[in-house]
Backbone bond lengths (Angstrom), bond angles and torsions (degrees), N, CA, C in turn:
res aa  C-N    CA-C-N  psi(-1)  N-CA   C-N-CA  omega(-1)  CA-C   N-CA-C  phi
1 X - - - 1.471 - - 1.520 109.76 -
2 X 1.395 104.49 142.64 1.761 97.92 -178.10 1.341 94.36 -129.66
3 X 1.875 104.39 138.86 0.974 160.15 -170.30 1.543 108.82 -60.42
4 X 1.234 150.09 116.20 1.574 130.13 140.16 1.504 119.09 -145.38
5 X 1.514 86.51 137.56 1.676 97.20 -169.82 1.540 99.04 -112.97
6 X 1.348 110.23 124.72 1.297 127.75 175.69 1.384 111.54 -116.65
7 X 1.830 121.56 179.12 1.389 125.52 175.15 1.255 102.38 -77.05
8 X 1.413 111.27 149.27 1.625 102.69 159.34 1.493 106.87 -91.76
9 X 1.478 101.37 166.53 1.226 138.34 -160.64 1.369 116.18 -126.39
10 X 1.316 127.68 133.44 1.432 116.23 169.94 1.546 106.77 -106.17
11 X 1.330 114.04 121.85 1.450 131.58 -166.11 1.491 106.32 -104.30
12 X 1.539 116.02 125.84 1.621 103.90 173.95 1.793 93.79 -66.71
13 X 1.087 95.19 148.89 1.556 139.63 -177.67 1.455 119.60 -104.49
14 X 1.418 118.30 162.18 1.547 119.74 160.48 1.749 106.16 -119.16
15 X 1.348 104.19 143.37 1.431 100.12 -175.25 1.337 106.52 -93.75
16 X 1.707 104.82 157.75 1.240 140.11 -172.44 1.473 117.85 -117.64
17 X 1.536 119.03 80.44 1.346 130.84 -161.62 1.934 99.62 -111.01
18 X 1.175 96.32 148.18 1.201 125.23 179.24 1.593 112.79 -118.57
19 X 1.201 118.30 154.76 1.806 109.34 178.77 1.797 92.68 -169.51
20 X 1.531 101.76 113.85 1.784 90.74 -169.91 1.643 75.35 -130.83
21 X 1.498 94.95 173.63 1.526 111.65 -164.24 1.829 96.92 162.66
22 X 1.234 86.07 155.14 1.877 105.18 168.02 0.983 114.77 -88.63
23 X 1.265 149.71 157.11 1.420 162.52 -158.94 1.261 103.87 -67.75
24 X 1.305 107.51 132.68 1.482 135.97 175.83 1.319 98.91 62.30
25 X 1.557 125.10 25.82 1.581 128.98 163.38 2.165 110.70 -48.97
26 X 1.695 92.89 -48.21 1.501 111.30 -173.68 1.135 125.21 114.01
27 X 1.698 115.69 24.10 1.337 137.38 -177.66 1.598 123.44 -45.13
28 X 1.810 106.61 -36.36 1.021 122.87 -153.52 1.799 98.14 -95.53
29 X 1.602 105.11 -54.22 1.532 115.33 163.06 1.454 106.63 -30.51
30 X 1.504 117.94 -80.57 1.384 121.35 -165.91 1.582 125.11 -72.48
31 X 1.824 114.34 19.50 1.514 110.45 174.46 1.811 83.38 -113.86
32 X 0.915 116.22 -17.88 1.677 121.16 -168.29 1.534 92.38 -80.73
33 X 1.302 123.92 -47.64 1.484 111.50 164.05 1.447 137.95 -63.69
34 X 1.587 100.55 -58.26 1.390 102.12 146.69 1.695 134.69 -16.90
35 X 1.436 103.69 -55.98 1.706 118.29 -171.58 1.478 101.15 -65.83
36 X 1.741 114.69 -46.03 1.525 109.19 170.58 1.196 121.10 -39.84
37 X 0.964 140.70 -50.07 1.226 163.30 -96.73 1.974 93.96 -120.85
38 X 1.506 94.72 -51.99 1.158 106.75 -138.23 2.394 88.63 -95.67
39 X 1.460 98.48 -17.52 1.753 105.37 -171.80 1.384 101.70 -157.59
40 X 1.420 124.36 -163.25 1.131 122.69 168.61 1.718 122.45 -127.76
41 X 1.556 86.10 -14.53 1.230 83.22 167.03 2.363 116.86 -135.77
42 X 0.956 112.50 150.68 1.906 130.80 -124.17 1.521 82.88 -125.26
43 X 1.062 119.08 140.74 1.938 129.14 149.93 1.841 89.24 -127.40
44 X 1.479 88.21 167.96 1.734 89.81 177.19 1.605 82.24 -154.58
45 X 1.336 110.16 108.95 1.498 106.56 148.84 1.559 124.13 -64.58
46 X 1.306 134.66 121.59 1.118 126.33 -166.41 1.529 117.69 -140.60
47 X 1.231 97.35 122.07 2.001 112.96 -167.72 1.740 90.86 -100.43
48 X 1.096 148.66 22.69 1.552 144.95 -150.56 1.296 110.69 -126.01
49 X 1.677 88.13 6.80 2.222 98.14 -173.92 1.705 104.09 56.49
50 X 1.406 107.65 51.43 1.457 102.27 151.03 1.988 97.64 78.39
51 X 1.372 116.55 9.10 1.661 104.78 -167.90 1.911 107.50 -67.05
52 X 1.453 122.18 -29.88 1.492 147.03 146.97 1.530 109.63 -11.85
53 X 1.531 96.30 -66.53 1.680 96.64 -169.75 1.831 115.55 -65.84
54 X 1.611 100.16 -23.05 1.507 92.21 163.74 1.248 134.11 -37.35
55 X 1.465 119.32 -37.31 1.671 134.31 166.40 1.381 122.23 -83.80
56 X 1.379 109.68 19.55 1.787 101.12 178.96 1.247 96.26 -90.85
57 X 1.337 144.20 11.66 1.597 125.86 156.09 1.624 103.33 -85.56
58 X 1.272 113.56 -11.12 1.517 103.80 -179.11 1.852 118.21 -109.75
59 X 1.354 96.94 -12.94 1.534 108.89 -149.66 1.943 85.19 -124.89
60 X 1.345 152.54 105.54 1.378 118.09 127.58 1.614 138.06 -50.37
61 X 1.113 105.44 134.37 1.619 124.87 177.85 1.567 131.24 156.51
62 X 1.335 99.07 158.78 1.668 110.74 -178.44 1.498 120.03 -61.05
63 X 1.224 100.45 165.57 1.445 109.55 171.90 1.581 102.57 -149.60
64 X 1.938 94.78 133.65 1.524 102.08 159.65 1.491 96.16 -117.33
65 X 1.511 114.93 120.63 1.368 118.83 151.46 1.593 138.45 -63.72
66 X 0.898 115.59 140.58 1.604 123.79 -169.15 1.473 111.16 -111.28
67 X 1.396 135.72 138.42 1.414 115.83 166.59 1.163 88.25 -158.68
68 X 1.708 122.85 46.68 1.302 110.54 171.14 1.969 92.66 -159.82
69 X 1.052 113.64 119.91 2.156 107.35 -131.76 2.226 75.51 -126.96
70 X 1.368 114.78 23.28 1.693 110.21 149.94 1.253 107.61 -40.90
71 X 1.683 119.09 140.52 1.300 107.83 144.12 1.450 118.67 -33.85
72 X 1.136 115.86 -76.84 1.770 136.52 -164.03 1.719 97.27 -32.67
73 X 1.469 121.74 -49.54 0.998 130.09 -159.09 1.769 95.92 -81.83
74 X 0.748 171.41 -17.59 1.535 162.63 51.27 1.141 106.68 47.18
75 X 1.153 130.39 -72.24 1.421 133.99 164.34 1.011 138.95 -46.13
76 X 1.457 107.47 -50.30 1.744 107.37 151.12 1.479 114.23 -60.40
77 X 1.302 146.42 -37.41 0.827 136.30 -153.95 1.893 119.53 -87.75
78 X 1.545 94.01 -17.85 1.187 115.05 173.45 1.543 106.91 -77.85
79 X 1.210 112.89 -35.55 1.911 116.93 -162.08 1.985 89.75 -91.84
80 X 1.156 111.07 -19.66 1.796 104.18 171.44 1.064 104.14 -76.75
81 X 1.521 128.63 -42.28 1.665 115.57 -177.22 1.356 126.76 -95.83
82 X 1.691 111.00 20.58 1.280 119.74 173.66 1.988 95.39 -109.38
83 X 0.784 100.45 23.06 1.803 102.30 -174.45 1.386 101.81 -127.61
84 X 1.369 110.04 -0.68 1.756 115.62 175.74 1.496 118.04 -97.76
85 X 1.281 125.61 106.67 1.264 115.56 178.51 1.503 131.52 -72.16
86 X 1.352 133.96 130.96 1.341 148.41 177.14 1.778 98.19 110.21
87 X 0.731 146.83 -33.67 1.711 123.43 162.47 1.139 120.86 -20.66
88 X 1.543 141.52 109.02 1.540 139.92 169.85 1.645 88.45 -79.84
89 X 1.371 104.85 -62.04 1.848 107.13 -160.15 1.614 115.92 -95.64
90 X 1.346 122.50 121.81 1.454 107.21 173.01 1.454 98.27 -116.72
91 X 1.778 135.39 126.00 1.029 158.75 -178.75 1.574 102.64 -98.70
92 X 1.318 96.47 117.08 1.927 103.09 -178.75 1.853 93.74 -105.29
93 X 1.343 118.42 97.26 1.597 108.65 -174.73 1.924 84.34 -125.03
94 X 1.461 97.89 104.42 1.460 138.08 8.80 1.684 113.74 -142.91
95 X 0.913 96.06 141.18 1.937 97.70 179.46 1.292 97.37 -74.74
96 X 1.257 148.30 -41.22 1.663 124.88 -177.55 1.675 118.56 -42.29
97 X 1.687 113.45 -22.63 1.243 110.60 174.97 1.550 108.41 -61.87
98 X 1.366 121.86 -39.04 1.929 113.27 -164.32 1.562 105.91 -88.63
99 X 1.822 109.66 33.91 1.217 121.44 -173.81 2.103 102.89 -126.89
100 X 1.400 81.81 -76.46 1.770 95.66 177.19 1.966 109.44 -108.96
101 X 0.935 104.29 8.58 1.602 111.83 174.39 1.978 109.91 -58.01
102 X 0.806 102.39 164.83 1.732 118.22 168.95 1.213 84.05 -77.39
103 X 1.798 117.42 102.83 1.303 128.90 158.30 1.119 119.45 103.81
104 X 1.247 122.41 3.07 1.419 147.09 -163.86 1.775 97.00 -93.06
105 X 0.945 113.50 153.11 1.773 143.58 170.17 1.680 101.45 -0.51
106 X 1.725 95.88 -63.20 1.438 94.32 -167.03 1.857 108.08 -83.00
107 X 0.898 130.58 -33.75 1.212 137.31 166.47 1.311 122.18 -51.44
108 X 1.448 99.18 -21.28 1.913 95.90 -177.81 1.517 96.36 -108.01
109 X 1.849 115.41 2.73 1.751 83.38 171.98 1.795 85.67 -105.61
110 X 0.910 125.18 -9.42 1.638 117.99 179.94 1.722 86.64 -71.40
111 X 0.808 161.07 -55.37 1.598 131.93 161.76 0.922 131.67 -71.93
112 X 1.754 140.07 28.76 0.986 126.49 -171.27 1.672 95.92 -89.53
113 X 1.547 119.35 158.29 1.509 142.03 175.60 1.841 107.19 -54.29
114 X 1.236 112.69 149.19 1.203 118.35 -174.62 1.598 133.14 82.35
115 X 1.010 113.32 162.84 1.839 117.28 -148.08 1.479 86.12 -81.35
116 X 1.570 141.33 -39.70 1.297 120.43 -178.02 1.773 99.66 -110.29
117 X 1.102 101.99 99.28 1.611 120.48 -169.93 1.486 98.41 -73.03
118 X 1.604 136.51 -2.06 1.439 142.67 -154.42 1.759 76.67 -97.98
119 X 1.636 97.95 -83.93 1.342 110.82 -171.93 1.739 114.17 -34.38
120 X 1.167 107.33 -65.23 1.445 120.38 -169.27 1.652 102.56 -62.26
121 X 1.287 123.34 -28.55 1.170 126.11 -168.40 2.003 112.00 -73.73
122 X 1.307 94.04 -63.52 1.297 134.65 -168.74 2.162 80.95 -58.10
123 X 1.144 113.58 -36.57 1.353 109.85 -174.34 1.659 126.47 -63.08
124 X 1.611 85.43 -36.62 1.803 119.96 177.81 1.674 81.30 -52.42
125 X 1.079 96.01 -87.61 1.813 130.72 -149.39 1.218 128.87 -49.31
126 X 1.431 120.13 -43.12 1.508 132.71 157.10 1.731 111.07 -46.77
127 X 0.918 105.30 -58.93 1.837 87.19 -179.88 1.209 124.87 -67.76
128 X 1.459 122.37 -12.35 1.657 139.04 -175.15 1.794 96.71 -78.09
129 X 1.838 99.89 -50.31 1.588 118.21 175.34 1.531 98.71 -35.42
130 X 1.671 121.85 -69.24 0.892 123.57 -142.37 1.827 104.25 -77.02
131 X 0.734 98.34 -33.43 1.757 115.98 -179.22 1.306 98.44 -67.53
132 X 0.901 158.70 0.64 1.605 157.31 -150.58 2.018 95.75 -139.76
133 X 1.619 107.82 -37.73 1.349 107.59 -169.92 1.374 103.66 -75.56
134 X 1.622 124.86 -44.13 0.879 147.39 168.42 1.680 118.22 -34.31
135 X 1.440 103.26 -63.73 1.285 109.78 -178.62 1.563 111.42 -73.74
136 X 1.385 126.10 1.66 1.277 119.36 172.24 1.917 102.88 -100.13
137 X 1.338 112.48 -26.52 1.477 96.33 -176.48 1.574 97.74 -92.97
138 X 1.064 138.01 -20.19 1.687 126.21 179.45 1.746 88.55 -98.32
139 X 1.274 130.75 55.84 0.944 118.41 142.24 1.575 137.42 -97.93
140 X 1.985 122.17 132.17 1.013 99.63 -144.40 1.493 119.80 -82.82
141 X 1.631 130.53 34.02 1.271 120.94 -164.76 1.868 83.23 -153.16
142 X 1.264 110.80 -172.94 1.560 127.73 -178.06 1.225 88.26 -73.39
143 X 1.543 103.72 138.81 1.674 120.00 147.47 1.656 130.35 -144.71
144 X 1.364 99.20 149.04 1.326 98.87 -168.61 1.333 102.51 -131.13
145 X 1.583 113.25 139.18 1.342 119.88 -179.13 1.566 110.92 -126.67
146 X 1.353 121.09 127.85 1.176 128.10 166.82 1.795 121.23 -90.56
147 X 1.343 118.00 117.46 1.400 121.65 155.48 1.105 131.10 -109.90
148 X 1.049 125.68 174.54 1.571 150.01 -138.55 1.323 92.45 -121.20
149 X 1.733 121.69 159.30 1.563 110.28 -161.05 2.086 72.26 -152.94
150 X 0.873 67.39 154.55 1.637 96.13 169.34 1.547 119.08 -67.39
151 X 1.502 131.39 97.22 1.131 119.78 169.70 1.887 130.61 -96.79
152 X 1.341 98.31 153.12 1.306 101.54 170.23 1.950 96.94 -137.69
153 X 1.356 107.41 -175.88 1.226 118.55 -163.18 2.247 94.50 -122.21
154 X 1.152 102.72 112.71 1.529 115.00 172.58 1.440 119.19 -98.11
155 X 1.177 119.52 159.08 1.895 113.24 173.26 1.576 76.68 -93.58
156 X 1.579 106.50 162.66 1.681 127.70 147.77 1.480 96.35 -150.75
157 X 1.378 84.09 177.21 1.775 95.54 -170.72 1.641 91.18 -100.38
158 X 1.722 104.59 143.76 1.472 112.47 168.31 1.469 105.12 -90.75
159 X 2.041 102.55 -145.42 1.860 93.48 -140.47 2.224 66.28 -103.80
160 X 1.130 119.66 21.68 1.587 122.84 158.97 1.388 124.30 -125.35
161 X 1.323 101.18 21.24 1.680 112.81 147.95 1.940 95.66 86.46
162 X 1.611 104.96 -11.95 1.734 101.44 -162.07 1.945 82.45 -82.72
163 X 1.421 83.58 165.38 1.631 122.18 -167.91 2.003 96.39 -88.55
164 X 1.145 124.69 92.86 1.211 134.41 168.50 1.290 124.21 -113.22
165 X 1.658 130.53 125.96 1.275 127.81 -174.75 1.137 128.87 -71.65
166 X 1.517 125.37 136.80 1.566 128.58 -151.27 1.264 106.05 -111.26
167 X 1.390 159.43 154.26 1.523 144.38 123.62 1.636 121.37 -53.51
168 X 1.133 113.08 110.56 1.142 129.54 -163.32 1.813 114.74 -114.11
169 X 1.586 113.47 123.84 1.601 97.58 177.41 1.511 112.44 -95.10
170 X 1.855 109.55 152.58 1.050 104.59 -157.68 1.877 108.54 -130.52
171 X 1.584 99.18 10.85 1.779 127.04 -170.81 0.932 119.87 129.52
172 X 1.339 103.88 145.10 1.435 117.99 -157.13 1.940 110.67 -84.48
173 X 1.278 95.28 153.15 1.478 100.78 -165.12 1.436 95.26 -102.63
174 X 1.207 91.98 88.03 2.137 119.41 -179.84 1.433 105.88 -147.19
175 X 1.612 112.48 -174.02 1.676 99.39 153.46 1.293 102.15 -103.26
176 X 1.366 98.77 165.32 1.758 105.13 -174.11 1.310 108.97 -65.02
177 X 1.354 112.83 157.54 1.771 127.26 -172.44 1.586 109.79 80.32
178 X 1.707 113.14 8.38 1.159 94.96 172.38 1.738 119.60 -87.39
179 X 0.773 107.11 -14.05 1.676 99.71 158.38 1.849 134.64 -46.81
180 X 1.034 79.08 -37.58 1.674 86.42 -174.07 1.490 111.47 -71.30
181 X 1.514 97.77 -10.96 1.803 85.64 -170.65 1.868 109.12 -105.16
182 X 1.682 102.17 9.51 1.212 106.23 156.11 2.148 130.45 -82.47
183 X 1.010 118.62 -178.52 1.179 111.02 -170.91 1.805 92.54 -124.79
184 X 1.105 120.75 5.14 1.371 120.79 -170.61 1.713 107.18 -164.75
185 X 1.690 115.28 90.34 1.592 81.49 170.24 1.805 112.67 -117.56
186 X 1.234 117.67 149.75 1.295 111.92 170.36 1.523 103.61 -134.81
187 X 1.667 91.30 136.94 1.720 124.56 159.84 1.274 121.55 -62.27
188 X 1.408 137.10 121.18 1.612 128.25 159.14 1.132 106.75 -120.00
189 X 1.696 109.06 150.65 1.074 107.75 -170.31 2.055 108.98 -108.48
190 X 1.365 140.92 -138.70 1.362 126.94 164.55 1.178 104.91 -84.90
191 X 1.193 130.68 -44.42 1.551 142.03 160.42 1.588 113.93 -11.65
192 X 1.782 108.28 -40.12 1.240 120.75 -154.39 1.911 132.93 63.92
193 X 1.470 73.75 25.82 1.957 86.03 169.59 1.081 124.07 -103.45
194 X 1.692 115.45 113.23 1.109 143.13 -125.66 2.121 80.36 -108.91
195 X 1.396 123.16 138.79 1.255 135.87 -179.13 1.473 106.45 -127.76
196 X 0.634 153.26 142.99 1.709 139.47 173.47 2.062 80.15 -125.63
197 X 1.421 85.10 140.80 2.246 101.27 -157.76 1.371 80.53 -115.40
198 X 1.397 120.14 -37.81 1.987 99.73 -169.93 1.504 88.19 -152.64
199 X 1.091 109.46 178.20 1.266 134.09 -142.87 1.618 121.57 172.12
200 X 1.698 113.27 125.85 1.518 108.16 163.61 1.696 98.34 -110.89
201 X 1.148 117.01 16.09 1.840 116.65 -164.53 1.548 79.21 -108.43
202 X 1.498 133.15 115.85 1.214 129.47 146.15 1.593 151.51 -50.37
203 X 1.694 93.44 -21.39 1.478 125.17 166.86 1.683 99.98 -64.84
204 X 1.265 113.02 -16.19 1.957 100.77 -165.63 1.722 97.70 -120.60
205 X 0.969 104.12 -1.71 1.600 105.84 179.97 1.479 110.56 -56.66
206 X 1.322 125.85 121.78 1.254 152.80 -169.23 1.704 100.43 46.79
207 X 1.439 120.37 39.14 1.580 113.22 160.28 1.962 103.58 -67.74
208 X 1.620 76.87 164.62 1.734 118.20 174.24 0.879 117.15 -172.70
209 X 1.593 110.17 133.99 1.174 119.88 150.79 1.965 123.34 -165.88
210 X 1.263 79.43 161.06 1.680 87.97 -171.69 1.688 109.07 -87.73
211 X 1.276 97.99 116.01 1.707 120.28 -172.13 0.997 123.29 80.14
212 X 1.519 122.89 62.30 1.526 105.64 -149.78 1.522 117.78 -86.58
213 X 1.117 110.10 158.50 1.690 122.01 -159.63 1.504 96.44 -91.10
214 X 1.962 106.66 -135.95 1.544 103.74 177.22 1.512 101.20 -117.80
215 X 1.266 98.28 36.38 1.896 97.06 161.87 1.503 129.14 -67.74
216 X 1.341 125.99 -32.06 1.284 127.61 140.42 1.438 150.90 -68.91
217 X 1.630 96.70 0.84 1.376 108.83 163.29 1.408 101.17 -91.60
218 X 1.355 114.37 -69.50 1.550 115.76 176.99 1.536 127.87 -20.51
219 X 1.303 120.88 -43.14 1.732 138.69 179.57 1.999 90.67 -92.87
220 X 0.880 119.24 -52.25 1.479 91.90 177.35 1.588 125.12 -65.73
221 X 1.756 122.91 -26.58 1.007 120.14 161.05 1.312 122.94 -56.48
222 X 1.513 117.36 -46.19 1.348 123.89 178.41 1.300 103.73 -57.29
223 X 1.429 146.95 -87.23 1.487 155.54 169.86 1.415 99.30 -27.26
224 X 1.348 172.75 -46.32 1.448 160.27 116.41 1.465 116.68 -8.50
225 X 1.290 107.22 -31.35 1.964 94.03 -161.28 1.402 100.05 -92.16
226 X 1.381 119.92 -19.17 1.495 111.64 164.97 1.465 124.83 -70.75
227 X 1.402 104.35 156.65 1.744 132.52 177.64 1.646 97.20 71.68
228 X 1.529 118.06 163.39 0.717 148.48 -159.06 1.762 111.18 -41.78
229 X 1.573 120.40 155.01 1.415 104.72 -161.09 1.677 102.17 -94.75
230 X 1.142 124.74 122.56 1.551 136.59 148.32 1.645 104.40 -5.75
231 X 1.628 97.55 139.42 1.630 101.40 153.95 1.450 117.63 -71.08
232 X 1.790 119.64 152.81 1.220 119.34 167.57 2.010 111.76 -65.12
233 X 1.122 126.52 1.08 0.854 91.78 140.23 1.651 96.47 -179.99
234 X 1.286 102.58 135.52 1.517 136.36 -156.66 1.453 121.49 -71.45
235 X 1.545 88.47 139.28 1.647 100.10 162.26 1.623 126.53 -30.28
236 X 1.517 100.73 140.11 1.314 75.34 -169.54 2.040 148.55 88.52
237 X 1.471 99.01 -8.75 1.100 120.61 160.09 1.495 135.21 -110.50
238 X 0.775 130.54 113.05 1.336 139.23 -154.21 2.044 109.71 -128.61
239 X 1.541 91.41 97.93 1.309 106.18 -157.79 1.937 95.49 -99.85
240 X 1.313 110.14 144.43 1.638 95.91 168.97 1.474 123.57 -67.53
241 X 0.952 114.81 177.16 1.909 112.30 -178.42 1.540 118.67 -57.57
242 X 1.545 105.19 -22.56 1.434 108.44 178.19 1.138 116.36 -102.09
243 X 1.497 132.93 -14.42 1.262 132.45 158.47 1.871 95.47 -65.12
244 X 1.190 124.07 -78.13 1.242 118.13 -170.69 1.471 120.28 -32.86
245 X 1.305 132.01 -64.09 1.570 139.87 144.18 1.287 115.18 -4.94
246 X 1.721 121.02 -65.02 1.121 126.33 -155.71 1.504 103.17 -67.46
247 X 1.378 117.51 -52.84 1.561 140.97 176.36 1.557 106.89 -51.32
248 X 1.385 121.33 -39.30 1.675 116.67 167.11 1.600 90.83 -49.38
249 X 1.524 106.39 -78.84 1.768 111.90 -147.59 1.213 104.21 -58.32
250 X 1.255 127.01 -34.88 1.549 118.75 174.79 1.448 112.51 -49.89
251 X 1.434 119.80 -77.55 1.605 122.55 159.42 1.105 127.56 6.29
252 X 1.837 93.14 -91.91 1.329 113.88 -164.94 1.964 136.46 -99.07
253 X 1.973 72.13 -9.62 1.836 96.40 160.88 1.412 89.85 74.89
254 X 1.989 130.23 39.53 1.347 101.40 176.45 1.740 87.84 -128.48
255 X 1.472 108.14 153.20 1.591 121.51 169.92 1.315 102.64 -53.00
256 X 1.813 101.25 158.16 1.414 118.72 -164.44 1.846 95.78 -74.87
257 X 1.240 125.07 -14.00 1.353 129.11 177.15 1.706 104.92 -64.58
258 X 1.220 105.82 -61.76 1.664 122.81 -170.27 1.969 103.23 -54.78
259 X 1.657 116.89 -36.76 1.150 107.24 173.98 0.818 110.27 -100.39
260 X 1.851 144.91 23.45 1.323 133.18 148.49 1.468 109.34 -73.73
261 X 1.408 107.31 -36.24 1.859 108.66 -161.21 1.598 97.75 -83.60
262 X 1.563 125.02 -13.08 1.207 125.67 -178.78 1.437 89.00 -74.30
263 X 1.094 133.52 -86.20 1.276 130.56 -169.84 1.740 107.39 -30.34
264 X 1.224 101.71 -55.47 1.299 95.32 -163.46 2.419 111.52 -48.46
265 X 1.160 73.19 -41.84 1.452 79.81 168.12 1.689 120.47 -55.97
266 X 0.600 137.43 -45.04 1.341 164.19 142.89 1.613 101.78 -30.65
267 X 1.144 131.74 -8.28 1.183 135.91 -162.99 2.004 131.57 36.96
268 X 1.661 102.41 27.05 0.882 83.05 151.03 1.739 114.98 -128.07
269 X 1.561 81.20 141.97 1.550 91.63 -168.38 1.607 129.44 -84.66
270 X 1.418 102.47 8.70 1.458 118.05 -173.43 1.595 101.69 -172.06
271 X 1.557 88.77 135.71 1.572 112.16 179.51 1.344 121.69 -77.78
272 X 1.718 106.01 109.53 1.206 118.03 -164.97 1.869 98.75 -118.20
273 X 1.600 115.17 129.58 1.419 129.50 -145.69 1.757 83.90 -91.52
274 X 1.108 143.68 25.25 1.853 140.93 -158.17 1.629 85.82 -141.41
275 X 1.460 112.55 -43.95 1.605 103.25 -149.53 1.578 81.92 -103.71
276 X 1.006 154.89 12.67 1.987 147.86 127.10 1.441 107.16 14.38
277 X 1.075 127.67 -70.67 1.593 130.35 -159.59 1.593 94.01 -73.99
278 X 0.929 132.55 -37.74 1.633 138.23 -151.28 1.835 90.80 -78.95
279 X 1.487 100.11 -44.79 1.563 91.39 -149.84 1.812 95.08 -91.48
280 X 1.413 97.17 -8.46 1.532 85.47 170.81 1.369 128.85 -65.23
281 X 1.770 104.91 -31.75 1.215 120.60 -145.54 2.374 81.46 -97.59
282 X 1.215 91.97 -1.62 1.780 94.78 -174.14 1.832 91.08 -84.44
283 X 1.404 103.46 -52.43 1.819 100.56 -173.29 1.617 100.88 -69.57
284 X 0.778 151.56 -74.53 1.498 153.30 160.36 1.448 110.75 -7.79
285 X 1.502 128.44 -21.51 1.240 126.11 151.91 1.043 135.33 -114.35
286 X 1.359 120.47 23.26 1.028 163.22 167.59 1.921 132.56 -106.97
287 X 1.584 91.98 -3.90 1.483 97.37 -178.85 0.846 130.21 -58.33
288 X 1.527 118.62 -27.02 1.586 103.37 -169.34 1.714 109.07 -127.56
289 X 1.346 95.98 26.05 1.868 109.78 149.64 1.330 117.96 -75.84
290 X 1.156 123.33 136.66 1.683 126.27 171.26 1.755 105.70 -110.41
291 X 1.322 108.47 116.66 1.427 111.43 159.26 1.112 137.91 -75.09
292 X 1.154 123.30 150.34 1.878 127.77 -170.20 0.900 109.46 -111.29
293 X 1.595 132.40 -43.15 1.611 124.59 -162.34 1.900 105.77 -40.80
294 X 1.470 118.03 152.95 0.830 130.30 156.46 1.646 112.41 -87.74
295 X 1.142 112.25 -63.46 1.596 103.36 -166.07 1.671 114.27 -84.67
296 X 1.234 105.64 71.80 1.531 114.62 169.77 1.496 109.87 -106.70
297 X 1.486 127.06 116.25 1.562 139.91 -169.41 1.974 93.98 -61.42
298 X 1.278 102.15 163.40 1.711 120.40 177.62 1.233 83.69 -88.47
299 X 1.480 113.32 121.85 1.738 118.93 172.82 1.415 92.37 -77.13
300 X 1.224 151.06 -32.67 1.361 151.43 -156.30 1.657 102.33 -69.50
301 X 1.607 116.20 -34.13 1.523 87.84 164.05 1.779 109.93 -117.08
302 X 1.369 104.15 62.51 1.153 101.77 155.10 1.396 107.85 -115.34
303 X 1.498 118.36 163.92 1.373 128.69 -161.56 1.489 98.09 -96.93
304 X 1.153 139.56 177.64 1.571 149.45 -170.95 1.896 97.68 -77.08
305 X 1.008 121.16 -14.14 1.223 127.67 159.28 1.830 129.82 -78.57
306 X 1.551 91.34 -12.42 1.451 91.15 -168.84 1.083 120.66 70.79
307 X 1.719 111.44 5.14 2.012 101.14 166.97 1.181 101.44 -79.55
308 X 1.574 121.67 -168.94 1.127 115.12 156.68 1.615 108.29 -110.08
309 X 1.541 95.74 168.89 1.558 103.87 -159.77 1.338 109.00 -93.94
C-alpha cells in the first residue's frame, strides 16, 4: 500500500444534516426551510404518504415518493436523484423507515432464511446498512434527513405550576451510531424547540430555538461556501454504470457510445464502480474532444469485469 501525506485543504462541501423529533415535533417544516436556505431548488424523497406536499403552497419543490422502505430501494433512490441535474437539497423524510419501516433493516432480518434468522439475517443486512450510510455521506449535493424518535408520555409542570403529560423523545428510530455520521444533528421537541446536540459548523454550537427560521441554513451555507470548490462528483461515490452514463448524457448531451470511447481514451477500458471520481475528472478533461471510432462496445452492459453480461 502506498502512503501520501499532503496539505490539507478546506474544500467547499455539501452538508449532512440530521433533524429527529417525535411526531408533529416539525421535522419536515424545518428541513424544507432549511433546504431554502441552503439552494433554490429541493427534491424530498418521501416515505410519510405525501405529509411534504402539505407545504408546497409555502415551500417550492419535488417529490419522489417511496412506498417500498428496502434498504436497496433507498439506495436506488438516492443514486436516481443524484443523476438529476439542478437539485442543491435532497431531503430523505424519513430514514427511520429503511430501519423499522415495513421492509426496513429489522424486518428483513426477522425474515431472513435459516434456523438462526439473527445470525443469518444480520449477515444479509449489515452490508446493505453500510451501503445506504455510505451513499448518504458521499452524496454529491446537500442532504437532510429527518427521523423519528422514540416516544413516551412525561408529567412537567405548566405556566400553573400543575403536573401535565408531555410527549417526550426518548431515541432515535435508526441504529445506534447513526448520529455521528451526520455533520449537523438537531432534536425537536412538540413545543418545536429546535436544539442542535452536535455540530462541525461552529456558528451553531449550542444553538436554539423555538420555530426555527433560515438561521441554520444561512450559517451552514456560509461555513460550506468556503475553501476551494469540490469535484462534481466525489470521492468516494460509487455510482452503477447507468447512473454514471446517465449523468455523462445528461451533462454533456453525449450517447452512451461517445462516453465509452471517451473513457476509453482516457485509458480506462472498463467501468469500474470504486474508480467514479477518477474517470469523471478523465471526461471533464476531455470535454471538448469529439470521438470517431465506430466500434466502441456500450460499457453500460459490461460487468465490473469488462465481460459482457
Amino acid at each position: 500500500m502506498e502512503f501520501i501525506i499532503m496539505k490539507a485543504t478546506v474544500t467547499q462541501a455539501k452538508a449532512k444534516i440530521a433533524i429527529v423529533g417525535p411526531a408533529g415535533a416539525g421535522k419536515t417544516y424545518t428541513a424544507l426551510t432549511i433546504a431554502r436556505e441552503l439552494g433554490t431548488k429541493t427534491l424530498v424523497i418521501d416515505t410519510e404518504n405525501g405529509t411534504s406536499a402539505k407545504y408546497a403552497g409555502e415551500f417550492d419543490f419535488d417529490i419522489l415518493p417511496l412506498t417500498d422502505y428496502r434498504l436497496t430501494t433507498y439506495i436506488a433512490a438516492l443514486e436516481h436523484a443524484a443523476t438529476k441535474e439542478g437539485y442543491d437539497t435532497v431531503i430523505v423524510d424519513s430514514l427511520s423507515h429503511a430501519w423499522a419501516g415495513p421492509g426496513g433493516a429489522l424486518e428483513q432480518v426477522d425474515n431472513a432464511p435459516g434456523k438462526n434468522k439473527f445470525t443469518s439475517g444480520w449477515k444479509i443486512v449489515t452490508p446493505l446498512y453500510n451501503q445506504l450510510v455510505e451513499a448518504i455521506l458521499s452524496f454529491p449535493t446537500h442532504l437532510i434527513a429527518t427521523m423519528r424518535m422514540k416516544t413516551q408520555y412525561i408529567l412537567t409542570a405548566n405556566e400553573k405550576g400543575q403536573q401535565v403529560p408531555q410527549k417526550a423523545g426518548m431515541g432515535i428510530v435508526q441504529r445506534d451510531g447513526i448520529e455521528y455520521e451526520f455533520d449537523v444533528i438537531a432534536e425537536m421537541n412538540v413545543a418545536h424547540d429546535l436544539t442542535v446536540t452536535k455540530t462541525r459548523c461552529s456558528a451553531l454550537d449550542e444553538f436554539s430555538m423555538n420555530r426555527p427560521d433560515g438561521t441554520i441554513g444561512q450559517a451552514i451555507n456560509t461555513w460550506l461556501s468556503e475553501g476551494v470548490k469540490a469535484p462534481v462528483w466525489p470521492d468516494g461515490w460509487y455510482p452503477s454504470k447507468e447512473c454514471f452514463f446517465d449523468k455523462a448524457r445528461d451533462q454533456y448531451g453525449w450517447s452512451y457510445k461517445v462516453v465509452a470511447e471517451k473513457l476509453k481514451i482516457a485509458k480506462f477500458s472498463e467501468y469500474k464502480p470504486g474508480a467514479a471520481a477518477d474517470m469523471w475528472r478523465a471526461l471533464e478533461a476531455n470535454a471538448d474532444t469529439s470521438p470517431t471510432a465506430d466500434n466502441v462496445p456500450d460499457m453500460r452492459q459490461l460487468d465490473d469485469r469488462g465481460s459482457p453480461e
